[in-house]
N, C-alpha and C positions, 0 to 999 in steps of 0.2 A: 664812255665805254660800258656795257652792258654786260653786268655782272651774269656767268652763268654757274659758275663752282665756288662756293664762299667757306674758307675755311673758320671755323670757328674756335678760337685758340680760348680755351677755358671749359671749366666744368659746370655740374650742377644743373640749378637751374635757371641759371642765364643763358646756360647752355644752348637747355630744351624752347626757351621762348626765342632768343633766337632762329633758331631751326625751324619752331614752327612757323617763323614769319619769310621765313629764307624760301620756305617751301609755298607757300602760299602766291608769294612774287616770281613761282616759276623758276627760284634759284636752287641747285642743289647740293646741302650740307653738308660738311664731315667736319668729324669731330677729331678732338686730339684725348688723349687720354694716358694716366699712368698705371704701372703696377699694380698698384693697390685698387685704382680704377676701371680694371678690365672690363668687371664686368656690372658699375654704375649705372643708374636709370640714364642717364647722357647719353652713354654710347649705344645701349639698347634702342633709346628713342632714334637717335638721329640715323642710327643702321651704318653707318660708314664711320671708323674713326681707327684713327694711325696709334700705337705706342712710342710717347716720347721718353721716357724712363722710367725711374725707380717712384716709389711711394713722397718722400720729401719731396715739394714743389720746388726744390732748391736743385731739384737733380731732375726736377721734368715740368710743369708747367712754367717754369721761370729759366730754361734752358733755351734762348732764342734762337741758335743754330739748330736744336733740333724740331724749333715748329717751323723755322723756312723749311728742313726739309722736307718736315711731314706736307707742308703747303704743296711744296717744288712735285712730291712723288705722286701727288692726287691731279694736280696742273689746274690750280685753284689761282681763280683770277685775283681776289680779293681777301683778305684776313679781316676777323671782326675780333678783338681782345675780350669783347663783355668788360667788367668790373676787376679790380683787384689785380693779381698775377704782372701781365705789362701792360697791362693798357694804357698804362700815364708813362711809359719807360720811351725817354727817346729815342735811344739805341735802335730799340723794338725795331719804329717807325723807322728811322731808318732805314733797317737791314730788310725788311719788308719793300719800300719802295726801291730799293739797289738790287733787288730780286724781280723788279717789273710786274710786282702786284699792288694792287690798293690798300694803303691799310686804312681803316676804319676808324678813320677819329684824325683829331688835331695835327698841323704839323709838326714836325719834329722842332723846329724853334717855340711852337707855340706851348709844347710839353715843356720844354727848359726853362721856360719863362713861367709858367704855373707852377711846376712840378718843385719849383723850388720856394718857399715860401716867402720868403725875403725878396725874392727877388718877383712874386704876385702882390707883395705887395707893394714895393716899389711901381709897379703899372699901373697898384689900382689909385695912387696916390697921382701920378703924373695923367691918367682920365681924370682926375677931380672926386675920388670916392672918397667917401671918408673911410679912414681906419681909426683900430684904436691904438689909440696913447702906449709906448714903452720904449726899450733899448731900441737905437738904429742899428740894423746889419744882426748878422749872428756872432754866436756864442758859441767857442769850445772848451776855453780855459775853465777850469771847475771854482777858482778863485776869483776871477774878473764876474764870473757869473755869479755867487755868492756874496761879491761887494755890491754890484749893483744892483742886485735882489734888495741888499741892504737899505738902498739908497731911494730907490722906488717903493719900498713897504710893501709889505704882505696886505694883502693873498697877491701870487703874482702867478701868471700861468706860464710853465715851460713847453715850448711849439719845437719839436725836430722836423729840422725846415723840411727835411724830404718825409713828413706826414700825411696821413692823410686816412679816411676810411676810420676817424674816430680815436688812431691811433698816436702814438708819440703825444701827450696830450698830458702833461703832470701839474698840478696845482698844487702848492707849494702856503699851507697855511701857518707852519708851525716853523718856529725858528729853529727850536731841537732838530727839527728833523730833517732842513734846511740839505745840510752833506751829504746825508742820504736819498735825499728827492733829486737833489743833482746829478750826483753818482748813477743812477737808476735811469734817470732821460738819459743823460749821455750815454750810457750803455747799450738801451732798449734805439735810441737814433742809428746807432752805427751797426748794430745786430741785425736789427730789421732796414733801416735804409739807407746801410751804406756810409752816412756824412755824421759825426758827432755835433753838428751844426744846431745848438738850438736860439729860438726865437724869443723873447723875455717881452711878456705886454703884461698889460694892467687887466686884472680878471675883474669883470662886470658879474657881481653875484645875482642878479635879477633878470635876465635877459630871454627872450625868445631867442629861438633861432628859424631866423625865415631864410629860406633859399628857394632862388628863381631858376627855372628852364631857358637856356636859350637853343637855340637855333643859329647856323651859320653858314652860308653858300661857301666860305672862301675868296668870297668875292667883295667882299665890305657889309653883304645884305645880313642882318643878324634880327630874328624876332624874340621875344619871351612867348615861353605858354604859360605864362604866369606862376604864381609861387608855392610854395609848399611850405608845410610849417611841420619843422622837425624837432621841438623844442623836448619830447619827452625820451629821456635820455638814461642812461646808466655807464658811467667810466666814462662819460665824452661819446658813448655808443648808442646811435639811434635806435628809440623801439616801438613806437608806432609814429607813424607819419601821416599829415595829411593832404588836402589840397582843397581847397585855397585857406590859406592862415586866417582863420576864423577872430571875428572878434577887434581884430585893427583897422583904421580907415581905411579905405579903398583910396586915397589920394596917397595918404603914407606908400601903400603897396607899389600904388602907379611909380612913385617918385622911386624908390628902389628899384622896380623893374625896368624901368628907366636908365638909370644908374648902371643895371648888370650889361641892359644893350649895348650902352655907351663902351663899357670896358670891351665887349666883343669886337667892336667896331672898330676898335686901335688895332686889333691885330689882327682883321678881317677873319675870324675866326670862322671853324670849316669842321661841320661836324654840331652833336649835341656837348655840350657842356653846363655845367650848374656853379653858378656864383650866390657863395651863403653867406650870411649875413648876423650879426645880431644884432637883437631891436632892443633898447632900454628906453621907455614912456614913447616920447616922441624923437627918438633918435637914431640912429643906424650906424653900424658899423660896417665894415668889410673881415670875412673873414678870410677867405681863400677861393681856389676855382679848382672844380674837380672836372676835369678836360675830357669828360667819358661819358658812357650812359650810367645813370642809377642807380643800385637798390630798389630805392623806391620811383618808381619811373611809372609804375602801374595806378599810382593817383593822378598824376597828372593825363595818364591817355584816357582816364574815364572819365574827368570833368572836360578834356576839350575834344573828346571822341576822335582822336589821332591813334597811330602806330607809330610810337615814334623809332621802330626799328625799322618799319618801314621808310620811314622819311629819312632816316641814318642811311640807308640802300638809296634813296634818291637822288640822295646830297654825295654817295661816292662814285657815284654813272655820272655824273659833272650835269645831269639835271634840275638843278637848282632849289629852293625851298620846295618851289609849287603852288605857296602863297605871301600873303600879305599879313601884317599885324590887324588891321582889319579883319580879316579872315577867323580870328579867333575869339570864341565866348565861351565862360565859365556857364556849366551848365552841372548842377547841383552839387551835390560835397562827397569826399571820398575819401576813405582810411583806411591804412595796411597796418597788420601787426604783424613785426617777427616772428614765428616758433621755431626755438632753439633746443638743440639739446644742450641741457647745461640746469647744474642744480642750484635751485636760489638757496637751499640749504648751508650750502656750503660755498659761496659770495658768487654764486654764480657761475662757478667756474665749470668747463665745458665737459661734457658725460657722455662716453664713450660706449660703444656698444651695438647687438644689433635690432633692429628694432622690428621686436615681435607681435609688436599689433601696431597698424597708423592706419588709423580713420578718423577721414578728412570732410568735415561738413558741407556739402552740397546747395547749390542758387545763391553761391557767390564765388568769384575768381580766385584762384587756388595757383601758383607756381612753384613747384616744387621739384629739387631734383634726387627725392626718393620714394622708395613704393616700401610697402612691408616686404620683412626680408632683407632688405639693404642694412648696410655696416655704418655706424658713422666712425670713421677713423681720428686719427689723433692730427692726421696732418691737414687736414682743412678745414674751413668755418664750418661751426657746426649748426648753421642753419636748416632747417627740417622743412617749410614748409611759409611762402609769406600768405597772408588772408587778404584780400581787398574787399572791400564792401564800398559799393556804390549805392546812395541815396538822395532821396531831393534835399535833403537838407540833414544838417550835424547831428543834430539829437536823435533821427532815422537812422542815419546811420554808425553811429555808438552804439546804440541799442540792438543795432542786426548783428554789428561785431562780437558783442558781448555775448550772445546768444548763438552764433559759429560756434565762438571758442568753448561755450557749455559744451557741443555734441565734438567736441577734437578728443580722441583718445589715441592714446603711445606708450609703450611698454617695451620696456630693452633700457631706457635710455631715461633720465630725469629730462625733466622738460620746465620752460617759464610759460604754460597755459595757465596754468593759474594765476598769476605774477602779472599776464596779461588782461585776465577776467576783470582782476580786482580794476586796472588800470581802466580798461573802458566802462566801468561804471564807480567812478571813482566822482565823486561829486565837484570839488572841486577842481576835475581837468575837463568834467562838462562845462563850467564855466568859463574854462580857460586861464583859472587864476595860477598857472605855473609858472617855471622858468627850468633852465636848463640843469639845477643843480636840485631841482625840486623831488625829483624821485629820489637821491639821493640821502635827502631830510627824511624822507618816511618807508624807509624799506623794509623794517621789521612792521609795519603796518598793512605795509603790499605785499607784505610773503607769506602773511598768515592765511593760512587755507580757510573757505567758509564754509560752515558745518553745513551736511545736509538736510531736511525738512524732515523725509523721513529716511534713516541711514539704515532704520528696522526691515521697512518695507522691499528696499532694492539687495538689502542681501539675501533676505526669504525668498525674494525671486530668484537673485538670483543659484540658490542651490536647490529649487522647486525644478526649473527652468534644466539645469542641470543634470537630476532626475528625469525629467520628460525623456528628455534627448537621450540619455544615455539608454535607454528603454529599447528606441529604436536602431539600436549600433550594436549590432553585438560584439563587434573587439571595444567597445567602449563599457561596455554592460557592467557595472560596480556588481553585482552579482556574482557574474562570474571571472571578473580580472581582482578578484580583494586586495592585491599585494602589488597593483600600481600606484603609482608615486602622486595620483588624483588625491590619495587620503581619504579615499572611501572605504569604508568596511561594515561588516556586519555588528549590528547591538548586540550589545549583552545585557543577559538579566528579564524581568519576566513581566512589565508594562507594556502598554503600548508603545510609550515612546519609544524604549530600551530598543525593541524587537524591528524598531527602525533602522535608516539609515544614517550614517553618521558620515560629515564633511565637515572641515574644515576650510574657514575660508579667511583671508587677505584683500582689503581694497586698497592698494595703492601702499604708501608705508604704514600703513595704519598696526595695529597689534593683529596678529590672526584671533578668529572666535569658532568655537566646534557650533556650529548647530546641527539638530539633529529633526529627520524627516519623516512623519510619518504620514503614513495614507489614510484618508478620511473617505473616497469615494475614489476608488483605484484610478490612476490615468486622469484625473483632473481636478482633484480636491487636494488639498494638503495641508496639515499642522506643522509647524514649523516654531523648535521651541530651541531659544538661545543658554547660551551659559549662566545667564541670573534666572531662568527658572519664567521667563517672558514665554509667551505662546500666542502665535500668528494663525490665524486660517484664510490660505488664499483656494482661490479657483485659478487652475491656469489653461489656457489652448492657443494651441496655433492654427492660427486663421488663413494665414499663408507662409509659403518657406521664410521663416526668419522674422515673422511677425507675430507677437502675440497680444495677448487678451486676457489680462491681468483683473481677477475680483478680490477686493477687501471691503466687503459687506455691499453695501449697495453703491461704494465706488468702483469704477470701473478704469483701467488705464491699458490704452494701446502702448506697448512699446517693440522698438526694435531689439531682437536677441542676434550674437553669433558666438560660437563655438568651437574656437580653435587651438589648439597645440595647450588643452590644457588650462586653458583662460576663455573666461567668459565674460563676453562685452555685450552691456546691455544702454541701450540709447535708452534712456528715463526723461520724462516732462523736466527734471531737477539738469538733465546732461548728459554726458557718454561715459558712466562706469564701467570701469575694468576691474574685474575680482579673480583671484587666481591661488590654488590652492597651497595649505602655507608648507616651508621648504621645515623638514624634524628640525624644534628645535635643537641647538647646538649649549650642553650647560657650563655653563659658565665654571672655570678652575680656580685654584688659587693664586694662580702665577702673576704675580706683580710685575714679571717682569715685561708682560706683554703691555703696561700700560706705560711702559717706556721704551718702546719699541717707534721712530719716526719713521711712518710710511709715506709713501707717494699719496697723494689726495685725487691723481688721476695720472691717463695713461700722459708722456713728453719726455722733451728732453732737457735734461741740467747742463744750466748756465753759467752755473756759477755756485762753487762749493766756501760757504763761510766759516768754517770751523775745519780745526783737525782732530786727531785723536790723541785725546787724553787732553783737552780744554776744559774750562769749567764754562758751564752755560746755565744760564738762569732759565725756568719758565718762560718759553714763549718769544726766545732770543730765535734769529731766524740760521738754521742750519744750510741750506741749500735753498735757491733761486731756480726757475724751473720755468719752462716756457713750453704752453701747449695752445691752438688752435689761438691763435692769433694774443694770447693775455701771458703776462708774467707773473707768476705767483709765486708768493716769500712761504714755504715750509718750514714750522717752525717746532722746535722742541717742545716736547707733551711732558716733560717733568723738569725740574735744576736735578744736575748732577753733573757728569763728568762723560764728554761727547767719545763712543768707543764703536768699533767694529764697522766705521766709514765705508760702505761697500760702493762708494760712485767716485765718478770722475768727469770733471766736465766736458760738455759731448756727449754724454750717456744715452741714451734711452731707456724709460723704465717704463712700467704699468704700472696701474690703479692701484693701489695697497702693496706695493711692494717696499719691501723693508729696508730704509736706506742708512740709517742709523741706529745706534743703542743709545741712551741715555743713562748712567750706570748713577747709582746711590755715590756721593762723595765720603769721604770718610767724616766727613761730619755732621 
């Protein structure tokens, strides 16, 4: 059957790569879309998309009567899920094929049989896969699961069987805490998927994690496109990926690739799906089978020059693979990195907001489903933007990665670019010498930001640079607007500097520094003298819109400048700085009591309230349990005293900094 209306049930930017591929095959897209989603790069790009509900995916991407009938109202032959939302949900499939359209992926037995993980692995055991070692069957009882934690010895990992996407995933090292790690999966399993069911294996603390591509007619025919290596991780959550897992035999890899066809081949599998693996020396494990397309899907079409959304469209016209396993050859190396919004500061967790500057480094593959402008909200992943880089070989392409992520600049929102930097030139994951729990060991090492070369030089430009422009604006002109919120104004006092101009400026969280501007040769010269009494002289011009020509004595540097809303982005040889001028400080009172004040750490909603009012709580006891964009995070009292003025309930919805509890002095 000949796909010609292909609805695309999800957002973002799986959204957008779909669409482009739907479009390109002569098929024509629409999208689905929620509330809060009106008006998303998704539904802009694709030009057609229906309203399924409210802002919560619980009330509109994950509402399956209302995408049959956004499908049904467009007369859409085919449904494509992308990632996440239902795409592994068999229900979905179902109600999809009982509507006489296609859905896009596995059949509905075959989602029941993966989707549940006991019962994946149960298949991959009866193919002959190996798995690893632990409890048979699942777990709900909180007691039966905590005896035989006992009984197997720590570290033990807790799997809710209906996981997947990195989540439901708790490691369990400490006996203390043992009631509580229990308590927290079985919670997070039935919250997010429904079944308290979890899974008890033996955690492999050294391990890669390789995961293979297949391929599947439906018809018994199943290939690999070989493997990907997703070992670099944070929470069980991949962060950059590559393809082909560098560094292992190629007979090892074969023999797993091997391995994942064979498992395909039981249940004549139909559609893309990925079987991951973890490797310890020379050994293999099974870990599970994600019955969808990817995340990261964009390393493997660039080492075997496929579409595989294209081929996912082939495979649901009942036209068949189209090749052979012959047919495919790894043809150089390739690696994606995440960028999220979400602050390593504070354990990573997701940062909400809208995002006032995103530039996105150019002559490499970019998927993204936002532009500047766009909101990241509280209710979906807050992914920004993945990077691919394609090279002939690893160490080319680390280095081109590394070097992207220099010129990525975002503002609205905290971000893991940096987190990312350190990571692709991190010496020891050039070599390979990781495992899955390896970022984990060094995070205060990979969140430390690295100093700039010269951090003098790029702020004199940048308020030189600032001056220029403002020159030719005149609702921008510091001259004559003194008393806008830029922090420009006139000197005082009877020097030359004084007699200057005077800004204030901010790179990123850094401390703001006044420097102040004076003219050396009107219109292209300039001194430029800091807070310690430092004094700069550049030349500056622009040589074409948005480009300049930067002198500090007889060096010379091109960079990119732009100018907007306030903030000024300068592409530098060092990266993409953003400096923006700083907001009056705010001085500091006596009030002690605001330092026991417990606020929200971001915008979500509470799951779960631990404390009442008028408890005693020590330092750092957790008050509230709090769930936003896909993580659950423990809120915890900022002093001992006595828990008072409890303003939530669970279910709530809060924002960032919002005040949920007091902490009150005890009387002792």
């Amino acid at each position: 059957m000949k796909i010609k209306t292909l609805l695309i049930a999800n957002r973002g930017e799986i959204a957008c790569r779909i669409a482009r591929t739907a479009r390109a095959s002569g098929i024509t897209p629409v999208g689905v879309h929620s509330e809060a989603d009106a008006n998303a790069l998704h539904v802009r790009d694709i030009g057609k998309s229906v309203c399924i509900g409210a802002g919560p995916a619980s009330e509109s991407y994950l509402k399956i009567d209302a995408v049959i009938a956004a499908a049904q109202s467009v007369g859409a032959d085919a449904i494509h899920p992308g990632y996440g939302f239902l795409a592994e949900n068999p229900d979905f499939a179902r109600a999809v094929e009982a509507a006489g359209m296609i859905f896009m992926g596995p059949t509905p037995e075959t989602l029941e049989r993966f989707g549940d993980k006991a019962s994946a692995k149960e298949a991959a055991i009866a193919a002959g896969v190996p798995v690893i070692s632990g409890a048979e069957g699942a777990r709900s009882d909180p007691r039966q699961i905590a005896d035989e934690v006992r009984q197997m010895g720590l570290p033990v990992l807790l799997k809710a069987v209906g996981g997947g996407g990195g989540r439901g995933q708790r490691l369990v090292t400490d006996e203390t805490t043992l009631v509580e790690d229990i308590e927290g999966a079985l919670r997070e399993a039935k919250s997010t998927f429904g079944s308290e069911g979890l899974l008890l294996e033996r955690f492999l603390p050294e391990a890669r994690h390789v995961e293979v591509q297949i391929a599947g007619d439906g018809k018994g025919h199943v290939v690999h496109l070989f493997e990907r290596d997703c070992t670099l991780q944070r929470r069980h959550q991949k962060v950059i990926e590559e393809a082909p897992a560098w560094g292992l035999p190629r007979t090892l890899l074969d023999e797993i690739a091997h391995d994942a066809v064979r498992l395909g081949e039981t249940l004549d599998y139909r559609g893309l799906g990925t079987v991951e693996f973890l490797v310890a020396g020379d050994d293999y494990f099974f870990l599970e089978v994600n019955p969808r397309i990817q995340v990261e899907h964009p390393v493997t079409e660039a080492i075997t020059g496929l579409d595989l959304v294209a081929l996912h469209l082939r495979i649901a016209e009942g036209a068949g693979l189209g090749l052979v396993q012959d047919d495919l050859k790894i043809n150089g190396h390739a690696v994606e990195a995440r960028l999220y919004a979400e602050d390593p500061a504070m354990q990573f967790a997701p940062s909400t907001g809208t995002l006032t500057t995103l530039s996105l480094p150019e002559g490499l593959r970019i998927d993204s489903g936002v532009e500047e402008g766009d909101a990241v909200t509280p209710y979906y992943d807050p992914m920004i933007a993945k990077l691919i880089v394609h090279a002939p070989d690893r160490e080319t392409a680390l280095a081109r990665l590394a070097t992207a992520l220099d010129h990525v600049a975002v503002e609205g929102v905290e971000t893991n670019r940096a987190f990312l930097t350190a990571l692709a030139r991190n010496a020891e994951f050039e070599r390979m010498q990781v495992h899955t729990r390896w970022i984990d060991d060094r995070l205060d090492e990979l969140t430390q930001a690295s100093p700039l070369v010269r951090p003098d030089l790029w702020k004199a430009a940048a308020a030189i640079l600032f001056v220029a422009k403002s020159r030719g604006d005149a609702d921008a002109n510091p001259w004559t607007n003194r008393d806008s919120f830029t922090g420009w104004r006139l000197g005082l006092g009877g020097d030359a500097m004084e007699a200057g101009q005077c800004v204030t400026l901010t790179e990123s969280d850094s401390e703001s520094e006044e420097l102040r501007i004076g003219p050396v040769k009107l219109g292209t010269k300039y001194t430029v003298l800091s807070e310690n009494g430092d004094a700069l002289t550049l030349s500056a011009s622009e040589i074409t819109p948005g480009r300049w020509r930067l002198s500090d004595g007889d060096t010379v540097h091109l960079i990119e400048a732009r100018l907007h809303d306030g903030v000024i982005e300068l592409d530098t040889p060092e990266g993409r700085l953003v400096f923006r001028p700083a907001a009056p400080l705010a001085f500091a009172g006596g009030d002690a009591a605001a330092d026991r004040a417990v606020t929200s750490p971001l915008t979500g909603m509470i799951v779960e309230i631990k404390v009442v009012d008028g408890q005693a709580v020590a330092e750092g006891d957790v008050v509230a349990v709090m769930e936003s964009m896909k993580l659950e995070i423990s809120i915890r009292a900022t002093a001992a005293g006595i828990a008072s003025n409890i303003s939530i309930s669970n279910g709530d919805m809060v924002d960032r900094g919002q005040v949920i509890a007091e902490i009150l002095p005890s009387e002792e």
